[in-house]
Residue frames as a rotation matrix with the C-alpha (Angstrom) as fourth column:
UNK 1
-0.341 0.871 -0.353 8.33
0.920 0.234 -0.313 -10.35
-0.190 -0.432 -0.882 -5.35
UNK 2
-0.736 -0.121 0.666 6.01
0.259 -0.959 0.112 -8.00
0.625 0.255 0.737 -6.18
UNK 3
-0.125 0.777 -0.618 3.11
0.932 -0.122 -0.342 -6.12
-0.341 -0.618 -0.708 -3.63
UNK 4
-0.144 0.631 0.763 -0.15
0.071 -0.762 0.644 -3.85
0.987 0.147 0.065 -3.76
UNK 5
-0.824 0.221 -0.521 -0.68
0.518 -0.078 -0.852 -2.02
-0.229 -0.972 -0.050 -0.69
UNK 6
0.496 0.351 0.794 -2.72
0.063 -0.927 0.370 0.72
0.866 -0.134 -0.482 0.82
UNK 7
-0.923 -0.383 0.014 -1.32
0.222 -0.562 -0.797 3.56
0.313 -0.733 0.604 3.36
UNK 8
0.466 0.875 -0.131 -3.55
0.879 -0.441 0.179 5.15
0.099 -0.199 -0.975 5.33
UNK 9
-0.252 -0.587 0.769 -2.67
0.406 -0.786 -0.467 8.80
0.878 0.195 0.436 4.91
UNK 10
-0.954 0.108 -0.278 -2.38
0.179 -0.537 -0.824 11.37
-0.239 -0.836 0.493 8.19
UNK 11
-0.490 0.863 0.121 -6.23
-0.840 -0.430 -0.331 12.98
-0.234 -0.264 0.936 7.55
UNK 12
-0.403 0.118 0.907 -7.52
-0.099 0.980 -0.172 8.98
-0.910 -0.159 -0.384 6.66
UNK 13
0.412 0.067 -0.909 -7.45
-0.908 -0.056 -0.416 8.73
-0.078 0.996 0.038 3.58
UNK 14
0.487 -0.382 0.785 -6.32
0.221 0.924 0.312 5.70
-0.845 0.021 0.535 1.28
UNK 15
0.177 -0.344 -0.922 -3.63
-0.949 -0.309 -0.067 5.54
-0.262 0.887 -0.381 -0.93
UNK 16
0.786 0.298 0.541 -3.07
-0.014 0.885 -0.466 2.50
-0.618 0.359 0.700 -3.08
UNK 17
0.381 -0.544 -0.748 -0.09
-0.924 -0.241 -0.296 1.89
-0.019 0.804 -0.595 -5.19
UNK 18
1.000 0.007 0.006 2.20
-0.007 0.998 0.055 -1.32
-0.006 -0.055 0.998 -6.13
UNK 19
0.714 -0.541 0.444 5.86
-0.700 -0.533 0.476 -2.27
-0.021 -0.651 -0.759 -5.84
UNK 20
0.821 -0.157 -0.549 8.15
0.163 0.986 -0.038 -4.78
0.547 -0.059 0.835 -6.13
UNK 21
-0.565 -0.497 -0.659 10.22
0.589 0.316 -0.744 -3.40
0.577 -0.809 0.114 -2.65
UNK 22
0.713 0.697 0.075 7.56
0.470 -0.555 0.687 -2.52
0.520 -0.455 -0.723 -0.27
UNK 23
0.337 -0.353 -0.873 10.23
0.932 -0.006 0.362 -1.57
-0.133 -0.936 0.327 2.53
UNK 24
-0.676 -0.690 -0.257 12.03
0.648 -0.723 0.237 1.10
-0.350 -0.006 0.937 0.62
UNK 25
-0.473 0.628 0.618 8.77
0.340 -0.516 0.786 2.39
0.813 0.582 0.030 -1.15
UNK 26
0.424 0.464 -0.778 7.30
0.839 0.123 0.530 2.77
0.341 -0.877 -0.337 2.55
UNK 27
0.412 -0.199 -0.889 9.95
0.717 -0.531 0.451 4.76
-0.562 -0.824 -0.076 3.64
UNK 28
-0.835 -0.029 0.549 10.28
0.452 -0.605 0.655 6.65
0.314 0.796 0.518 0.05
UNK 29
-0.132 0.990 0.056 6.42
0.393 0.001 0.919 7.65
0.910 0.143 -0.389 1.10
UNK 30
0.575 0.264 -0.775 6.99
0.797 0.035 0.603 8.30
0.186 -0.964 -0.190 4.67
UNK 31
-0.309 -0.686 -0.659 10.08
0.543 -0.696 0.470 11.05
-0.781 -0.213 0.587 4.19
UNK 32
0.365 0.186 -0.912 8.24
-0.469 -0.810 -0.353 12.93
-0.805 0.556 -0.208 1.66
UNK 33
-0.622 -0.435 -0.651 9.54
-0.656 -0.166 0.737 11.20
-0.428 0.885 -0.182 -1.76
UNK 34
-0.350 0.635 0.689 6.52
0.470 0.755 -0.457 8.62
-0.810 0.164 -0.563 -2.47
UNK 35
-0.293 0.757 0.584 3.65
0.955 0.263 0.137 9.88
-0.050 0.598 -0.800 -4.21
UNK 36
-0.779 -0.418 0.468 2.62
0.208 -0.876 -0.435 13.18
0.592 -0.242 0.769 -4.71
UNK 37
0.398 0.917 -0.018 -0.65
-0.092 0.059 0.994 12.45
0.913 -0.394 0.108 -3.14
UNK 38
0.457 -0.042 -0.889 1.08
0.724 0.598 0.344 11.42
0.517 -0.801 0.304 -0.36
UNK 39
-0.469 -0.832 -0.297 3.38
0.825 -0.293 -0.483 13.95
0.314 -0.472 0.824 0.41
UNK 40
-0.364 0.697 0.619 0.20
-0.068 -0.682 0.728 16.06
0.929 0.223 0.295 1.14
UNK 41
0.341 0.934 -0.108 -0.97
-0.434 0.258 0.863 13.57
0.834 -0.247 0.493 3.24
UNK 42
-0.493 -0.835 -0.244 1.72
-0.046 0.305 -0.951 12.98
0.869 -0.457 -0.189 5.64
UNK 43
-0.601 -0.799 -0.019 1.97
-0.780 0.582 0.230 10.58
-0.172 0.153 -0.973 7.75
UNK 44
0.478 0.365 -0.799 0.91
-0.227 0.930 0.289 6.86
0.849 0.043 0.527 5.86
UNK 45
-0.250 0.071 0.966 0.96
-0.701 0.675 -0.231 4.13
-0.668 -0.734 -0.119 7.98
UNK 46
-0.696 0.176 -0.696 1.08
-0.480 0.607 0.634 0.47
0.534 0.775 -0.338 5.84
UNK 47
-0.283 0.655 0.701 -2.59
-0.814 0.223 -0.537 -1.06
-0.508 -0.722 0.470 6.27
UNK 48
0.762 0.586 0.275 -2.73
-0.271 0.675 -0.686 -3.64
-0.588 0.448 0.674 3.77
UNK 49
-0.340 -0.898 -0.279 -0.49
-0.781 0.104 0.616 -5.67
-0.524 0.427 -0.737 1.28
UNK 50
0.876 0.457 0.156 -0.75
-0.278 0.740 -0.612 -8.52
-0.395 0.493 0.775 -1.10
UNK 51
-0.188 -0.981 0.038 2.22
-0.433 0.118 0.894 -10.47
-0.881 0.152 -0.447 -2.90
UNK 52
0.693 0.517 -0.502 2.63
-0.600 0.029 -0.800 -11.07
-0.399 0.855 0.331 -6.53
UNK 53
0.344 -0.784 0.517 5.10
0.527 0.617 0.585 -13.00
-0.777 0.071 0.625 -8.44
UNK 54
-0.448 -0.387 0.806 4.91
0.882 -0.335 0.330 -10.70
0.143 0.859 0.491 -11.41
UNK 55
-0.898 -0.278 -0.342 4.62
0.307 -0.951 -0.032 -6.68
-0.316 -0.134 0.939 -11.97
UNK 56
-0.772 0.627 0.108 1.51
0.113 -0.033 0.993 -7.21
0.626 0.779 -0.046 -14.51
UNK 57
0.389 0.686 -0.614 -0.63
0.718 0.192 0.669 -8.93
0.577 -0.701 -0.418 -11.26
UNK 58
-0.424 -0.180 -0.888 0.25
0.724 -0.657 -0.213 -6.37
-0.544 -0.733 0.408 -8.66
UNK 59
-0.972 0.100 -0.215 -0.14
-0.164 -0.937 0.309 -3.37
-0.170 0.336 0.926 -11.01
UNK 60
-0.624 0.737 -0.261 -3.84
-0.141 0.222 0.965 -5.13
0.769 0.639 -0.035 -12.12
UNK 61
-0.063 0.616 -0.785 -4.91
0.827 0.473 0.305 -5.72
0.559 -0.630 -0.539 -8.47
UNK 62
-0.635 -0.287 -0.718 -3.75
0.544 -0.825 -0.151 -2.31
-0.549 -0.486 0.680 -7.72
UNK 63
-0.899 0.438 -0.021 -6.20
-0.282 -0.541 0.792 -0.93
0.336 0.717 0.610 -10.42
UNK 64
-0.348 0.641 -0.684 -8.83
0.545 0.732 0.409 -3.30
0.763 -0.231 -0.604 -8.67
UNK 65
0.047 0.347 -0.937 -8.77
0.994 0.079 0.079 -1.63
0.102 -0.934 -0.341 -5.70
UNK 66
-0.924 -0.109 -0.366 -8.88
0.072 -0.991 0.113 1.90
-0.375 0.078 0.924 -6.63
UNK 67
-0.695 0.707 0.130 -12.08
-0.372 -0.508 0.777 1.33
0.615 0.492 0.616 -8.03
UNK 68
-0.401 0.251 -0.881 -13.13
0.726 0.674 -0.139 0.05
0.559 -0.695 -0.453 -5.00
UNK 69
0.064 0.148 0.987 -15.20
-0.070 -0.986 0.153 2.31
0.995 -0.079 -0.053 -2.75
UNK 70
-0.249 -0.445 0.860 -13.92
-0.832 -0.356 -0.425 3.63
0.496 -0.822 -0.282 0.57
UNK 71
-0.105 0.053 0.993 -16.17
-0.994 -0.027 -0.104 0.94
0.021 -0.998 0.056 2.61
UNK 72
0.991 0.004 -0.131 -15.27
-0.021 0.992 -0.125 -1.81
0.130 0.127 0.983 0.48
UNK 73
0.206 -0.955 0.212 -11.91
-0.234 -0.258 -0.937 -0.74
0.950 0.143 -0.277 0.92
UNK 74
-0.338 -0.378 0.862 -11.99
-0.938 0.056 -0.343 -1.04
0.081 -0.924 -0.373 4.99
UNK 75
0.844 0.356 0.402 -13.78
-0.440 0.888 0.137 -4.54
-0.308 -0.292 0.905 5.07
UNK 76
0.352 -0.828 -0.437 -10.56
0.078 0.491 -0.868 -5.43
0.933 0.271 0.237 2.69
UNK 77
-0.359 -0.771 0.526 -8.00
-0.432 -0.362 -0.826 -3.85
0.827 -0.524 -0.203 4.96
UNK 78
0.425 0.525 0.737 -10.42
-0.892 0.105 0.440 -5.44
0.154 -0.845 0.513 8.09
UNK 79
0.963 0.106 0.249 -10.05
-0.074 0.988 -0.133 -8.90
-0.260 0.110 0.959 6.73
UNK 80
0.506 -0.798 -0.328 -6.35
-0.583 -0.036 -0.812 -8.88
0.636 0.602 -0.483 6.37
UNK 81
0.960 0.193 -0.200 -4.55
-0.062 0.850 0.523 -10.92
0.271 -0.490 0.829 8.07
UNK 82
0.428 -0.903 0.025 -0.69
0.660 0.294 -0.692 -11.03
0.618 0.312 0.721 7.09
UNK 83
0.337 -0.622 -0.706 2.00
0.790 -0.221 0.572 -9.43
-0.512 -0.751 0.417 9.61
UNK 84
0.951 -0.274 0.145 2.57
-0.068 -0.640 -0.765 -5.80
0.302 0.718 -0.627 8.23
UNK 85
0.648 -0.752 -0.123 6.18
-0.480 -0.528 0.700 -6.21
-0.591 -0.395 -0.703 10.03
UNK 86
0.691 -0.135 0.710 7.05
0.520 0.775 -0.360 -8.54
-0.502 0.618 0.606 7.19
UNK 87
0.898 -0.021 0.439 8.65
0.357 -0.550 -0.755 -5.58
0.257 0.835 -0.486 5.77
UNK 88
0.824 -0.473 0.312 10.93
-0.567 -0.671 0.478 -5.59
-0.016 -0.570 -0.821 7.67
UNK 89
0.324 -0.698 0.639 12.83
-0.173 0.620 0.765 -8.60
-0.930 -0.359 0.080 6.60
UNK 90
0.899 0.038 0.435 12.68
0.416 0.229 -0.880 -7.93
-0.133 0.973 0.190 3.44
UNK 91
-0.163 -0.954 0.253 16.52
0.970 -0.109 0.215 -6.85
-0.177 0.280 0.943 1.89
């Protein structure tokens, strides 16, 4: 499986990136080894996700939504639905 998120970063920012283990990339991102945007922006918090089957679609919906602007970005993240604790069963 693969997933696009967004964090929300400590000063509220969004970061955006894709994955294909959200759990360990979370907590790669959360101890300082993510992004370097992030590690600026300590602490994210996961506000959004999406599952792919393939690396191509994640990495292409992740380009989507960077060009997305901030307050089309919260209506996404509003209108989510899915259980962020999902990550937590993942392996």
């Amino acid at each position: 499986m693969n997933y696009t998120y967004i964090l929300r970063c400590g000063d509220g920012s969004y970061y955006t990136g894709w994955t294909n283990n959200l759990k360990k990339r979370l907590e790669d991102h959360s101890q300082g080894r993510g992004a370097k945007y992030t590690r600026a922006h300590l602490p994210v918090s996961l506000v959004y996700y999406e599952c792919f089957d393939s690396k191509e679609e994640a990495m292409k919906r992740e380009a989507a939504i960077k060009k997305l602007s901030r307050p089309q970005k919260e209506r996404l993240i509003a209108s989510h639905t899915a259980d962020l604790s999902i990550i937590e069963e993942e392996p």
